[in-house]
N, C-alpha and C positions, 0 to 999 in steps of 0.2 A: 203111741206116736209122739215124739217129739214135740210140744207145744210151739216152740221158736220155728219149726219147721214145715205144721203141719195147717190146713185148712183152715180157713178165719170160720167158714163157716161152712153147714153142710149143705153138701148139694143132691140135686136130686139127678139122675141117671144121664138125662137130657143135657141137663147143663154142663156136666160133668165131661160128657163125650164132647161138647166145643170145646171146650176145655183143654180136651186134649188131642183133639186135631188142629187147635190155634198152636199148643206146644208143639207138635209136629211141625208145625212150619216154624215156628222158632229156631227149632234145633237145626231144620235146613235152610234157614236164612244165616245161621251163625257159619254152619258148613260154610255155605256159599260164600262170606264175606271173607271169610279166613282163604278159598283158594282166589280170590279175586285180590287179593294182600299179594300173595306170594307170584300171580301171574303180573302184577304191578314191579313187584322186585326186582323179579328176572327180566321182563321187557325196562325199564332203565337201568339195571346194570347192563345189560348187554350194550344199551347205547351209549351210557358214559364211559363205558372199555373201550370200546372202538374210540372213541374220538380220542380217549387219555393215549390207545396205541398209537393214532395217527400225530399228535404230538410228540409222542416220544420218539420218533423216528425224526423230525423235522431237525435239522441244525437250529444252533441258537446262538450265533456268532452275527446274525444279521438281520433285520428287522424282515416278518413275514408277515405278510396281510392275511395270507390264507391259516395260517398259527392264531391269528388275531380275532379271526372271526368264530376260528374253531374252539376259543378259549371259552369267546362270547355264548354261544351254541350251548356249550358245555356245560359253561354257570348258569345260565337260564333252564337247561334240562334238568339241574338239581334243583332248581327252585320248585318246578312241577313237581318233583321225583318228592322232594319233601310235602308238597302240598297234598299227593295220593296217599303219602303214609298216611300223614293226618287225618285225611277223610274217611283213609277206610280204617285207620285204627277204632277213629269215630263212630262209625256207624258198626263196627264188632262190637264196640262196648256197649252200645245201643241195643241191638239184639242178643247178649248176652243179659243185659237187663232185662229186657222184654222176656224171658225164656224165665231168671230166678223168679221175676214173677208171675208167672203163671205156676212155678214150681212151687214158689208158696200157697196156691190156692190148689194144686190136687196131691197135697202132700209129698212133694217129692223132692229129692235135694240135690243131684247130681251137678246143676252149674253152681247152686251154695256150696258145696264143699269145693268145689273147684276156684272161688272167691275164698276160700278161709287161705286154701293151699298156697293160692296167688298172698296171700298178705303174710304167710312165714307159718300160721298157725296149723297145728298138728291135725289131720285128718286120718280116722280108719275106714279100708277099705279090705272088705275081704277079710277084715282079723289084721291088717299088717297097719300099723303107722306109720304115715310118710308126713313127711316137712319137707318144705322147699330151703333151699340154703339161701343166703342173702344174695350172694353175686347173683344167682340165677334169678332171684327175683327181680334185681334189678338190669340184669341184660336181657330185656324182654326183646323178641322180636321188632316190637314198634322202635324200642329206641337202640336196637342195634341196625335197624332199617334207617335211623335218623343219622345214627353214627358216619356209616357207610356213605350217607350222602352227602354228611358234612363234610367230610374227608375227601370227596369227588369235588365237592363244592372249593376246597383248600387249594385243589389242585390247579384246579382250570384258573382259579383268581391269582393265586403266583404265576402261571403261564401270563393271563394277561396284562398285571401289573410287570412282568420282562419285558413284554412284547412293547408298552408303551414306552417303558425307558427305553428301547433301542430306536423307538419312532423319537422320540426327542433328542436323541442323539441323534442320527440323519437328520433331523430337521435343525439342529442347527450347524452342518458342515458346510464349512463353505461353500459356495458354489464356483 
């Protein structure tokens, strides 16, 4: 056994079986945070599309209060939408911690190697060697989830900073 990888110390049968029923729920705490990620994604994308749709239908020849509030709406729902990533990227990294350690104490390595793969470093499985390539490591889910927000975030904020030039413009036409 792998000394970097295996047991600090031995256990005896008892200990051993929490052990690995505490791992078990690890591994379905990580499930669970990973589709609680993805159910977070798709419910604000769905909502920042709608509203980017219902602006881009809106003219933009004339000051719109309803364009203005929708922009409002908009950037504020990215602010959340960024604040879920965070949390739940948080709390997957958290239970993937919790998981390699417990994998360090009954010998087993499946989320450490899953950490070497995540940082570029060569892992075998099966007889085969795989590496992660640099883009992919660096467009991880979280920060192509950051991406996407920002990007929604860019959008709604040029909708509003138009919206208020066109209100300073009416505000000062003569009357």
């Amino acid at each position: 056994m792998n000394p970097e990888i295996g047991p600090t110390a031995s256990l005896d049968s008892e200990a051993r079986r929490k052990l690995e029923v505490e791992y078990q729920a690890a591994v379905g705490l990580v499930a669970f945070e990973s589709q609680l990620f993805w159910a977070i994604m798709s419910a604000f994308l769905v909502a920042e599309t709608v509203l980017a749709g219902l602006l881009a239908q809106a003219t933009v020849s004339e000051f719109s209060l309803s364009r203005l509030l929708a922009a409002a709406i908009g950037t504020l729902g990215c602010l959340f939408w960024l604040g879920a990533i965070l949390r739940s990227a948080g709390y997957s990294r958290l239970r993937t911690y919790q998981a390699r350690e417990l994998e360090r104490k009954l010998g087993l390595s499946l989320f450490m190697r899953g950490e070497e793969f995540a940082k570029g470093h060569a892992v075998i499985v099966d007889g085969e060697t795989l590496k992660h390539n640099s883009f992919g490591r660096r467009a991880s889910i979280k920060n192509s989830g950051i991406a996407l927000a920002l990007l929604f975030t860019l959008l709604f904020v040029i909708v509003l900073f138009r919206e208020f030039t066109l209100l300073v413009q009416v505000c000062q036409r003569p009357a």
